[in-house]
SEFI-159091 format. One line per field, with one value per residue: residue number from 1; residue in three letters; x, y, z of N, C-alpha, C in turn. Coordinates in steps of 0.1 Angstrom, whole numbers. Example, Ala and Ser with C-alpha at 12.3 -4.5 7.8 and 13.67 -1.06 7.14 Angstrom:
2
seq: c(1|2)
type: c(ALA|SER)
n.east: c(132|128)
n.north: c(-57|-22)
n.up: c(78|71)
ca.east: c(123|137)
ca.north: c(-45|-11)
ca.up: c(78|71)
c.east: c(132|129)
c.north: c(-33|0)
c.up: c(78|79)
***
This chain:
156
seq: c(1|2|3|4|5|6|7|8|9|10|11|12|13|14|15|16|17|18|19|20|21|22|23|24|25|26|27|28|29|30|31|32|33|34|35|36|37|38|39|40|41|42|43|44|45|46|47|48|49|50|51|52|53|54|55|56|57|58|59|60|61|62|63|64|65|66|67|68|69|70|71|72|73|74|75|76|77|78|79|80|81|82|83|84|85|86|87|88|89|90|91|92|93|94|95|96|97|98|99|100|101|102|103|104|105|106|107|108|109|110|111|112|113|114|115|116|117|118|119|120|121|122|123|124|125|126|127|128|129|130|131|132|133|134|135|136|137|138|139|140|141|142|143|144|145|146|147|148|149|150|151|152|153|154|155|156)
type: c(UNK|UNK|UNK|UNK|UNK|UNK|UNK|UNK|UNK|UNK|UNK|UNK|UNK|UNK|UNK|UNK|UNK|UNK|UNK|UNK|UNK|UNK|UNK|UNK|UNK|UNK|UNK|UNK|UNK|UNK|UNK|UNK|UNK|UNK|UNK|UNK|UNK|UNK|UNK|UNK|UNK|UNK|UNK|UNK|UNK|UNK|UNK|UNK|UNK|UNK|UNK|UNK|UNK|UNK|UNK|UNK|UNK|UNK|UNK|UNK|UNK|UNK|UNK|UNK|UNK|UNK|UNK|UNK|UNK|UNK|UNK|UNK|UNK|UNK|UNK|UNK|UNK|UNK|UNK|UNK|UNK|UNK|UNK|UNK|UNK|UNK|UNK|UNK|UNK|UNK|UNK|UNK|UNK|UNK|UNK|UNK|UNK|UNK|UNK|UNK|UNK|UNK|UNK|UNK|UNK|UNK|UNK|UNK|UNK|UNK|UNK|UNK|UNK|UNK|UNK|UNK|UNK|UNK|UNK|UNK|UNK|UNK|UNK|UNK|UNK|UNK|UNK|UNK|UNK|UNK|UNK|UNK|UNK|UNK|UNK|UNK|UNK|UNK|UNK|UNK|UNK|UNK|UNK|UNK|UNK|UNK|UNK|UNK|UNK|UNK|UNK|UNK|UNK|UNK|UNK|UNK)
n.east: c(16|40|74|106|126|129|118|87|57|27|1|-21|-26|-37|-59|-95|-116|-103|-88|-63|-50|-38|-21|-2|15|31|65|83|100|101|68|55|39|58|84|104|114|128|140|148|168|169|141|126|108|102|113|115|140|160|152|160|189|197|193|212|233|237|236|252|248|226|196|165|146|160|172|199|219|216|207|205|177|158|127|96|75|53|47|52|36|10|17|16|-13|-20|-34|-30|-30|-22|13|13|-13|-20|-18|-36|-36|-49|-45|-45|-25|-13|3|33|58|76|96|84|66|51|26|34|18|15|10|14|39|55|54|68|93|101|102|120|143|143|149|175|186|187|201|224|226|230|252|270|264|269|297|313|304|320|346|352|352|370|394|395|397|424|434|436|450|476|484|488)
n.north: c(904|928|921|935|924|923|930|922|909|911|895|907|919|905|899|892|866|832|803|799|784|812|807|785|796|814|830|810|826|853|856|870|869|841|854|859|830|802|772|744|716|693|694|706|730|761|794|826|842|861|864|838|838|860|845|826|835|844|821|796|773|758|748|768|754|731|712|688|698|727|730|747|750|750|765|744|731|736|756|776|777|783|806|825|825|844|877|905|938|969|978|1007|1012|1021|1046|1055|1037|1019|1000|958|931|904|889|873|860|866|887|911|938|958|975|982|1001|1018|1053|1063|1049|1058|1084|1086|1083|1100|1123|1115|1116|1141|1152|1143|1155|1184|1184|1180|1203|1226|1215|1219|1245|1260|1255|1267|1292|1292|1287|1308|1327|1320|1321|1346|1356|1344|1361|1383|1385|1377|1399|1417)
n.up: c(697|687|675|690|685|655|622|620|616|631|639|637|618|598|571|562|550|557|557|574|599|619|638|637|624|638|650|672|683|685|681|665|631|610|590|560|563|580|589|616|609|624|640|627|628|621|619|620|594|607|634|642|639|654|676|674|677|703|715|700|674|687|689|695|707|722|703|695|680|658|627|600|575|548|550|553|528|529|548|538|518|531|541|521|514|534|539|539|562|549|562|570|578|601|595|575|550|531|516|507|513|492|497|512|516|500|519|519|539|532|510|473|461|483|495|515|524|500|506|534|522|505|521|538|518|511|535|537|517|524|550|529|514|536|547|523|524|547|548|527|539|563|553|537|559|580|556|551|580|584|563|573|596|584|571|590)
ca.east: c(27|51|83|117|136|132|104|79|41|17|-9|-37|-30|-45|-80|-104|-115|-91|-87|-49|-46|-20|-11|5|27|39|76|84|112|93|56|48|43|73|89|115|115|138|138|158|167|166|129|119|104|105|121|117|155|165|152|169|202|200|195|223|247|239|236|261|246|216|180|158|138|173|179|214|229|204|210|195|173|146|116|91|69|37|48|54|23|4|20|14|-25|-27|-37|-24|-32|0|25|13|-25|-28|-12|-45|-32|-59|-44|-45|-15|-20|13|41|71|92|99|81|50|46|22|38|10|13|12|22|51|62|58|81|103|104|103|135|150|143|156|190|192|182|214|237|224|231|268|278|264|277|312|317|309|333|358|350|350|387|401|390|405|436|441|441|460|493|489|486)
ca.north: c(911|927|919|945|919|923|940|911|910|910|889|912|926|895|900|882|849|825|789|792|785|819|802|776|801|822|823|805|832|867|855|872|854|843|868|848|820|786|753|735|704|683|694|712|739|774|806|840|843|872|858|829|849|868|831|817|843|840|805|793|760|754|752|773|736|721|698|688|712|738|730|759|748|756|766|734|740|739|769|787|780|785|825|829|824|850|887|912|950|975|982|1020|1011|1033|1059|1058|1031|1007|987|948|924|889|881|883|852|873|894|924|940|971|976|990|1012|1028|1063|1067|1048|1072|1102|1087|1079|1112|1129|1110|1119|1158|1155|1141|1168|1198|1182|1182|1218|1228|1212|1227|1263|1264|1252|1277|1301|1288|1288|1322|1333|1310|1326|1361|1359|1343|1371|1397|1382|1374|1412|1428)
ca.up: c(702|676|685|683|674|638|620|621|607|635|634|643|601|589|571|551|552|558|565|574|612|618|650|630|614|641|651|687|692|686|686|655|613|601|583|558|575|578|595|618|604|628|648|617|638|613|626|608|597|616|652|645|637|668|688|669|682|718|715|690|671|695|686|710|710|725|697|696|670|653|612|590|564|539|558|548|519|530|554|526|509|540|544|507|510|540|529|553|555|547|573|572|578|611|589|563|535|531|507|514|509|492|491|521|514|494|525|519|541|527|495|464|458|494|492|526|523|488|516|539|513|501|536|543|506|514|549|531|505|531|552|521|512|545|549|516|526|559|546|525|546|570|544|538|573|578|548|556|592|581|553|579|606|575|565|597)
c.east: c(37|63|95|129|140|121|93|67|34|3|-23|-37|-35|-56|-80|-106|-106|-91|-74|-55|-36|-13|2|21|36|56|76|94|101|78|50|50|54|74|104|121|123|134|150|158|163|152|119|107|110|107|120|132|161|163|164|187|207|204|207|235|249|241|241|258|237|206|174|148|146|173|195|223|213|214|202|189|161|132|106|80|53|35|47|42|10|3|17|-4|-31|-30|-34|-27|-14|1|19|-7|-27|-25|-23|-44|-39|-57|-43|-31|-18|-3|25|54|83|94|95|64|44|34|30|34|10|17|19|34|59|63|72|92|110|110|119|147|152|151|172|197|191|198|227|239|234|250|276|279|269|295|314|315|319|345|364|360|366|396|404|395|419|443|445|450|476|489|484|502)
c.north: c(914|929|934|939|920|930|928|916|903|901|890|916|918|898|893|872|840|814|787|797|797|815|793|784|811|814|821|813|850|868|863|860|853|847|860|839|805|775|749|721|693|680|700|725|750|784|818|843|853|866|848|829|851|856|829|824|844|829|795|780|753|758|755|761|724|709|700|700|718|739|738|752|754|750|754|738|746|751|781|791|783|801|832|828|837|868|897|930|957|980|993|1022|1023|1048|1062|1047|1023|996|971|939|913|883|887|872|859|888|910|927|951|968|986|998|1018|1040|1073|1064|1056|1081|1101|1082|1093|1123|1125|1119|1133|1159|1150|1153|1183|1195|1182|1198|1231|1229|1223|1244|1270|1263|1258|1288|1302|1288|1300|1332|1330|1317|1340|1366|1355|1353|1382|1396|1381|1390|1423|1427)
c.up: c(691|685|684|687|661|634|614|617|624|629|631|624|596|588|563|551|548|565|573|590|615|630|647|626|621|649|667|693|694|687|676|640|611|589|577|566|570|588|604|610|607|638|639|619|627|623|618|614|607|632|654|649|648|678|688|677|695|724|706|691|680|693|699|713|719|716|702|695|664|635|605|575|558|550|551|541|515|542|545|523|518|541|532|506|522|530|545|553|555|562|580|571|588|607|579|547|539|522|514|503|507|495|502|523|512|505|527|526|541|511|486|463|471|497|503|526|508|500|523|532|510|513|539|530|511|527|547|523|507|540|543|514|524|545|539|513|537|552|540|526|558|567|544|552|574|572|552|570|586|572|565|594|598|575|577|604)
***
């Protein structure tokens, strides 16, 4: 289940042979991998940070495990090295990008090389620079138009 809490890593993208249990790794609040993930201190229970965030603020200082207090710490490090051995496909797989991910700690689940993700990059960029084209061609014809009335309304 990906959640829309945050933008979390599904567990179904996992391929390749793999010894890591990914049950192990998912988060107890959104039910997908954790996705920069932390620790309580005191149940040591990891959180991909953002879920936790969101808890925290509904539930000020309460671990969704009911410890006492909910202390933020460094996710424990064999979590780490656990999410660091999966291999994941890209983000933009049902979009055609077949690249595979080894590597997904440092918060990123896109591939660099994904050609898809360049499109929608660019797609977005054009759709910014077609809106600033836009603004500054309407507005000075509006100017225009403004001016052009106000001239003949003073000299009539």
């Amino acid at each position: 289940m990906t959640s829309m809490i945050q933008k979390g890593i599904c567990s179904d993208r996992v391929r390749g042979p793999s010894s890591v249990n990914v049950d192990l790794l998912e988060c107890p609040i959104c039910h997908d991998l954790l996705w920069i993930p932390v620790a309580c201190q005191t149940c040591e229970t990891s959180f991909c940070s953002t879920c936790i965030d969101r808890w925290l603020a509904d539930n000020p200082e309460k671990c969704p495990n009911r410890c006492k207090t909910y202390i933020k710490r460094k996710c424990p490090s064999f979590i780490v090295k656990l999410l660091a051995q999966l291999q994941l496909t890209c983000y933009y797989r049902s979009q055609g990008c077949e690249q595979i991910l080894s590597r997904i700690v440092d918060g990123d689940n896109k591939s660099t090389k994904c050609l898809v993700d360049v499109i929608h990059f660019l797609i977005n960029h054009l759709q910014q620079l077609v809106l600033l084209y836009m603004f500054v061609h309407y507005r000075g014809l509006l100017e225009t138009h403004f001016f052009s009335t106000l001239n003949s309304t003073t000299t009539a």
